[in-house]
Backbone bond lengths (Angstrom), bond angles and torsions (degrees), N, CA, C in turn:
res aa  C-N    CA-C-N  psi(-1)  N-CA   C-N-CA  omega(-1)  CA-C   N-CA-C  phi
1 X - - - 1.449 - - 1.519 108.79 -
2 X 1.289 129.55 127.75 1.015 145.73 175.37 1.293 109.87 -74.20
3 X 1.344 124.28 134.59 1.390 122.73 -178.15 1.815 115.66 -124.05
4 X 0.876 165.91 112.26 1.322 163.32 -165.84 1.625 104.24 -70.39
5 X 1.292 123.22 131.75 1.193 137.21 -132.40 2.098 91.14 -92.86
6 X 1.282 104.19 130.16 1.789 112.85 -150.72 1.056 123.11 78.86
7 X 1.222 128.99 -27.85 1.533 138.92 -164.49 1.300 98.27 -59.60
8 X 1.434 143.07 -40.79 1.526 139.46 -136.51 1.879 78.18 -110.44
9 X 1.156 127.91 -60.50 1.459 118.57 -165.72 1.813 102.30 -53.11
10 X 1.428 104.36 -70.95 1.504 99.95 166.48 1.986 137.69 -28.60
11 X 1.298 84.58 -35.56 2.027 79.44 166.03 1.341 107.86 -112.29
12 X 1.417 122.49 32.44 1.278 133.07 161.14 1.640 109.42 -82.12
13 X 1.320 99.14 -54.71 1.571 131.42 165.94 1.249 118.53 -38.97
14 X 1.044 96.77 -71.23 1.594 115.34 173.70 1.577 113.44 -37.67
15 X 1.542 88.19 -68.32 1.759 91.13 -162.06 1.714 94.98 -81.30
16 X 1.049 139.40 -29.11 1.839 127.63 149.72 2.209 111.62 -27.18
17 X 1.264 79.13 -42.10 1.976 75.52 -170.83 1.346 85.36 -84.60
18 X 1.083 154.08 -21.99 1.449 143.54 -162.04 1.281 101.95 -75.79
19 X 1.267 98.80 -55.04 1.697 107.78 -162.71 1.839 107.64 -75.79
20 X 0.933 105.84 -52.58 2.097 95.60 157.18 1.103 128.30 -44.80
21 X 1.375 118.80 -21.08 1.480 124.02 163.05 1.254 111.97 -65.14
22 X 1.250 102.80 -68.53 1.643 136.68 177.56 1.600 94.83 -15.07
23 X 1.319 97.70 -77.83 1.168 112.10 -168.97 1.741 126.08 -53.31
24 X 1.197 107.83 -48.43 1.477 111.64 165.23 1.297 134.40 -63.32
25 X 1.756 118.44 -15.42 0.922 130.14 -154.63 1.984 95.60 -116.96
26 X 1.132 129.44 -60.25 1.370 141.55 155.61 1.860 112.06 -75.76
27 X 1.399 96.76 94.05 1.663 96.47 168.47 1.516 110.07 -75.88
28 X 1.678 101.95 -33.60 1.606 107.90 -178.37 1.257 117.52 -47.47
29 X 1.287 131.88 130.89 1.327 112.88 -175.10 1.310 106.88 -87.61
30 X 1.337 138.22 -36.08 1.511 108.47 160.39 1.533 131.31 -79.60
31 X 1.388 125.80 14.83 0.718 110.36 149.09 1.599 122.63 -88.58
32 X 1.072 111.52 6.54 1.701 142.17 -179.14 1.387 77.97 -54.65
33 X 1.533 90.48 -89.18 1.851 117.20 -154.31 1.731 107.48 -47.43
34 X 1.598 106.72 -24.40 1.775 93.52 -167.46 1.989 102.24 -79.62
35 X 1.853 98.23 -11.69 1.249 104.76 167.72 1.195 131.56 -62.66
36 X 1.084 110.97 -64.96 1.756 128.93 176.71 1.578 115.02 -66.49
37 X 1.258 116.58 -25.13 1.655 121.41 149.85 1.363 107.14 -43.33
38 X 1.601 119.30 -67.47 1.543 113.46 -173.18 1.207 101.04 -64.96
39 X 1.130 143.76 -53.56 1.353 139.48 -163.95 1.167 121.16 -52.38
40 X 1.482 124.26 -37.09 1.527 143.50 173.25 1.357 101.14 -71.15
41 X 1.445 134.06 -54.90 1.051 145.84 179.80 1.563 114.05 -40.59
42 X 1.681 104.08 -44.58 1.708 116.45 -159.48 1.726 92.89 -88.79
43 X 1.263 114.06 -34.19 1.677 113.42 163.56 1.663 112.50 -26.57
44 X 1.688 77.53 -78.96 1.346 90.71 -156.61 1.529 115.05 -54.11
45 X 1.307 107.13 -59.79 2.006 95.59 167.99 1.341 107.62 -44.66
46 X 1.204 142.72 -43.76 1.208 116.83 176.50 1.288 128.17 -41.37
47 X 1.604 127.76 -43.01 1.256 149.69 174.89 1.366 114.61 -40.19
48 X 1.685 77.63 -65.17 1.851 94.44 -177.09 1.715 107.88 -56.18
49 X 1.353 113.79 -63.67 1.089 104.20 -177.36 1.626 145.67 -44.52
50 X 1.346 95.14 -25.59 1.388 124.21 149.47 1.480 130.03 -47.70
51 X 1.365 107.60 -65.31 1.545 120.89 -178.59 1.945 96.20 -65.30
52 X 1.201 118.90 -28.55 1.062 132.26 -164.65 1.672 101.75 -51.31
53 X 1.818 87.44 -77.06 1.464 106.17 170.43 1.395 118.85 -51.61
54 X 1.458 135.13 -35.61 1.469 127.49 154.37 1.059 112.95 -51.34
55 X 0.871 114.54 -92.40 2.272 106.33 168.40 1.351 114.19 -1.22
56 X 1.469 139.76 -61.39 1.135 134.97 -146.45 1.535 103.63 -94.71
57 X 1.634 120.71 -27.56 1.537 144.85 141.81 1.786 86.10 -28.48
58 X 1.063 105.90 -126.27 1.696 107.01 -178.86 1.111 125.49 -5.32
59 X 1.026 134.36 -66.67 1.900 135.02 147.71 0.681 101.21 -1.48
60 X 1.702 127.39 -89.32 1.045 134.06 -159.70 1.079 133.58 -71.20
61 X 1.036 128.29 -17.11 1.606 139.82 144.83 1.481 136.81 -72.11
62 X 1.480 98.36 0.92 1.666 123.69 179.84 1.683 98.67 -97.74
63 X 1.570 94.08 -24.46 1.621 89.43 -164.22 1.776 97.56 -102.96
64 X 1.004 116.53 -13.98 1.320 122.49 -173.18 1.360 133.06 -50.84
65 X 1.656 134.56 105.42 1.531 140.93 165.99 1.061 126.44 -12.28
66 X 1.438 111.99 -29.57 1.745 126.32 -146.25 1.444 107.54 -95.45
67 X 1.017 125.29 87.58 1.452 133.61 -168.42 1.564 131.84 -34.82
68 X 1.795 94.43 -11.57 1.335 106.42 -163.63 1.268 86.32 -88.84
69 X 1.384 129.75 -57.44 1.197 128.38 -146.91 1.483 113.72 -88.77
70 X 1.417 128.27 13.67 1.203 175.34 102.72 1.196 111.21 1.30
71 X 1.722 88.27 -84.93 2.179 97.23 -176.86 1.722 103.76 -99.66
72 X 1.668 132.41 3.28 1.492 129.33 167.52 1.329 111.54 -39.31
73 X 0.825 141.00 -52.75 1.902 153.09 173.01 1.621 112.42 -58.60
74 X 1.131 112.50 -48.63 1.269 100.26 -176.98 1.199 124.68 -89.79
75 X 1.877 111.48 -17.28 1.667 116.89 150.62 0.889 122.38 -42.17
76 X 1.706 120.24 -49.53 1.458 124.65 -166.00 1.457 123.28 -74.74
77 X 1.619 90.85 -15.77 2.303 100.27 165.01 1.483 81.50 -73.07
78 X 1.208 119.68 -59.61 1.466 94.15 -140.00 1.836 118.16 -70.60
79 X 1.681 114.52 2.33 1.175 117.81 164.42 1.722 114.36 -77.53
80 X 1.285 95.02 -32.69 1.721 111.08 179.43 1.910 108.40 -70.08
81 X 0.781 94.49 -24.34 1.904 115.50 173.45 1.397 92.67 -74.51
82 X 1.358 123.07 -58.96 2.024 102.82 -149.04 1.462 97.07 -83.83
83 X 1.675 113.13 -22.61 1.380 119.90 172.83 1.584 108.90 -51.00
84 X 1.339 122.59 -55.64 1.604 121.03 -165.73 1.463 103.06 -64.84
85 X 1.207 111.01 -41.75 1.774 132.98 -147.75 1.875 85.21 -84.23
86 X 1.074 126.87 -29.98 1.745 120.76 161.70 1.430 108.98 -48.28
87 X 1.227 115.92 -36.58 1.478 126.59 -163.46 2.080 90.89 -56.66
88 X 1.257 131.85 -54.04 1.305 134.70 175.86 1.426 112.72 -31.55
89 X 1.313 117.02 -70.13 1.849 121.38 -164.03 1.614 83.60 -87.05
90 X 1.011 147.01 3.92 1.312 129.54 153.69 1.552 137.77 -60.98
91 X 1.896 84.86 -40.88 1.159 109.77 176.80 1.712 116.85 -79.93
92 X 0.747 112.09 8.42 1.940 141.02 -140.82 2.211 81.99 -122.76
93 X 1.474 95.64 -61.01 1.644 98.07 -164.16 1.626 95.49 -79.17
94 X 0.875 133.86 -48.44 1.306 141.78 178.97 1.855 110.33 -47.23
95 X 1.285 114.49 -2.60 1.362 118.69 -171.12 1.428 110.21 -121.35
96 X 1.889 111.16 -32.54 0.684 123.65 173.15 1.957 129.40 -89.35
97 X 1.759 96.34 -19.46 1.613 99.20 -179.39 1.687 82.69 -153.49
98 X 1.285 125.61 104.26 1.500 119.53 176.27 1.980 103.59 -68.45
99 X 1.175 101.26 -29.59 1.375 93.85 -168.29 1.623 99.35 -88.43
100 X 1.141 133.80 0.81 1.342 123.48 -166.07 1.955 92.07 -99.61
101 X 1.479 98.38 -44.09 1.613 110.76 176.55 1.704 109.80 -51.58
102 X 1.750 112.33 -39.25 1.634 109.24 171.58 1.176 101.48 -67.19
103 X 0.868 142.82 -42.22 2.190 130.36 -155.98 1.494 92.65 -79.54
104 X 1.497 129.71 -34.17 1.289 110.44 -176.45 1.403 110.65 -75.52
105 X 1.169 115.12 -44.69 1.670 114.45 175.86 1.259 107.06 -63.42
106 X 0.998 144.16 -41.34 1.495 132.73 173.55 1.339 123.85 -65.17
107 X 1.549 110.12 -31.10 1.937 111.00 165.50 1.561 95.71 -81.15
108 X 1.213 144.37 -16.37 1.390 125.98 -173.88 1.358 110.80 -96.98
109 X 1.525 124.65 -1.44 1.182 150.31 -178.28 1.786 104.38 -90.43
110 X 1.112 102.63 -70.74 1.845 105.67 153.03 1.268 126.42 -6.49
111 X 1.308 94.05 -63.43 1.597 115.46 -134.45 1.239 82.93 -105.47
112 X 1.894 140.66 -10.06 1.338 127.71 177.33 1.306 79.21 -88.20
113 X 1.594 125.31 -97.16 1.847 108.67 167.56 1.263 133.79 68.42
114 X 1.652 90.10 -86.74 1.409 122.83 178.98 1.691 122.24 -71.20
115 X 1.164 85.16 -17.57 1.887 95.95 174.70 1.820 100.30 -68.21
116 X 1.475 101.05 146.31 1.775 94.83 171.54 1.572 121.63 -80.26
117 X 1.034 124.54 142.40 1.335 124.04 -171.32 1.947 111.33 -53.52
118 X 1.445 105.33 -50.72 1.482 111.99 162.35 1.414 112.86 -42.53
119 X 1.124 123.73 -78.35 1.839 110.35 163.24 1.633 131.51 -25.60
120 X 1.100 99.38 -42.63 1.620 90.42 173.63 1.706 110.32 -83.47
121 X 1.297 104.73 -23.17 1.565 98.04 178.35 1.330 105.88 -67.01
122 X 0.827 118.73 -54.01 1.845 130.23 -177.21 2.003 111.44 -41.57
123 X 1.792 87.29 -46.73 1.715 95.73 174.17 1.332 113.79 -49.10
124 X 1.594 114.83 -49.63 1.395 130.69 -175.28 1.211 106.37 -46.68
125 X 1.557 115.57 -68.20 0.830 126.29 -164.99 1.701 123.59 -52.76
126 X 1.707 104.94 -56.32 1.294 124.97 170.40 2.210 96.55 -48.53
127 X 0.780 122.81 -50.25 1.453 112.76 -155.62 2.055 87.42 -83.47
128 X 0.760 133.55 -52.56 1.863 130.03 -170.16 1.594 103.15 -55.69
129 X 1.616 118.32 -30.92 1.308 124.67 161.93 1.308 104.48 -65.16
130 X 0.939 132.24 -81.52 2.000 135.42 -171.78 1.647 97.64 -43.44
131 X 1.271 114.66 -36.44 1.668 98.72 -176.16 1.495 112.00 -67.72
132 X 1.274 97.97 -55.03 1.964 118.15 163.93 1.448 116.03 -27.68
133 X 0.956 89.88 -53.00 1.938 98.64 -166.67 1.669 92.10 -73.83
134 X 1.347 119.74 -46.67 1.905 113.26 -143.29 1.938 88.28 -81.39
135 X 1.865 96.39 -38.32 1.975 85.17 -177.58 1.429 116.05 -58.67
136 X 1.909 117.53 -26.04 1.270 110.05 175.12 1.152 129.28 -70.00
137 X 1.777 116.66 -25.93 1.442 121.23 179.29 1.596 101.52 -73.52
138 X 1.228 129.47 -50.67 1.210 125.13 -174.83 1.753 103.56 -63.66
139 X 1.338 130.31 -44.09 1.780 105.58 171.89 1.171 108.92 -63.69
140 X 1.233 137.09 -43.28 1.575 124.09 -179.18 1.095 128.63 -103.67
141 X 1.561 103.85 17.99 1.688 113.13 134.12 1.805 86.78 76.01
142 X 1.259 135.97 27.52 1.496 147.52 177.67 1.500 98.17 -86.26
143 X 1.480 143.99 -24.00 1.410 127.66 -145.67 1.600 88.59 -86.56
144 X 1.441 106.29 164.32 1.386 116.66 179.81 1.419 104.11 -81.53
């Protein structure tokens, strides 16, 4: 199960304050349970409705005119491409000046670093979705 990144701590939360309510408010215990039924219940559409509205985000940008948002994804391999493909004349400088090959890996080490950790989760995330989606169109033969 795929989870959207906070999403799982946040209805941890949630349903924690629910259930202290729950509890103080219904001593009955079935009227407990007809509580925490709705409460679980009002979660979960929440969820859905959520993923819902992400979904329809994607749609709409799957279906979209706008050329940018079109080829945005496949620019961003191809920055992730010249990134790996550095790895070659690296290996090239690393033979030729070992210590010149450390200062670059160590400022390019930095300078990844400096990226926010939330951003790269999001990358992850955004790219295991695009893989997800493109292996499903290609097994069921759906891609245009």
């Amino acid at each position: 199960m795929i989870m959207m990144i906070g999403l799982g701590p946040a209805i941890s939360g949630v349903s924690g304050l629910l259930q202290s309510a729950i509890d103080r408010i219904w001593p009955n215990p079935e009227d407990k349970a007809k509580a925490e039924a709705i409460a679980m219940q009002s979660v979960a559409q929440s969820v859905v409705a959520k993923l819902e509205a992400e979904q329809a985000v994607m749609m709409a940008e799957a279906r979209s005119a706008d050329p940018w948002t079109s080829r945005a994804r496949p620019s961003f391999l191809y920055v992730v491409y010249i990134i790996l493909l550095a790895s070659i004349p690296m290996g090239i400088v690393s033979a030729i000046s070992p210590s010149t090959a450390t200062d670059i890996s160590v400022g390019f080490s930095s300078w990844l670093k400096g990226i926010p950790e939330s951003i790269t989760d999001l990358f992850t995330f955004v790219m295991l979705g695009y893989i997800g989606g493109r292996t499903y169109e290609k097994t069921k033969k759906v891609a245009r």
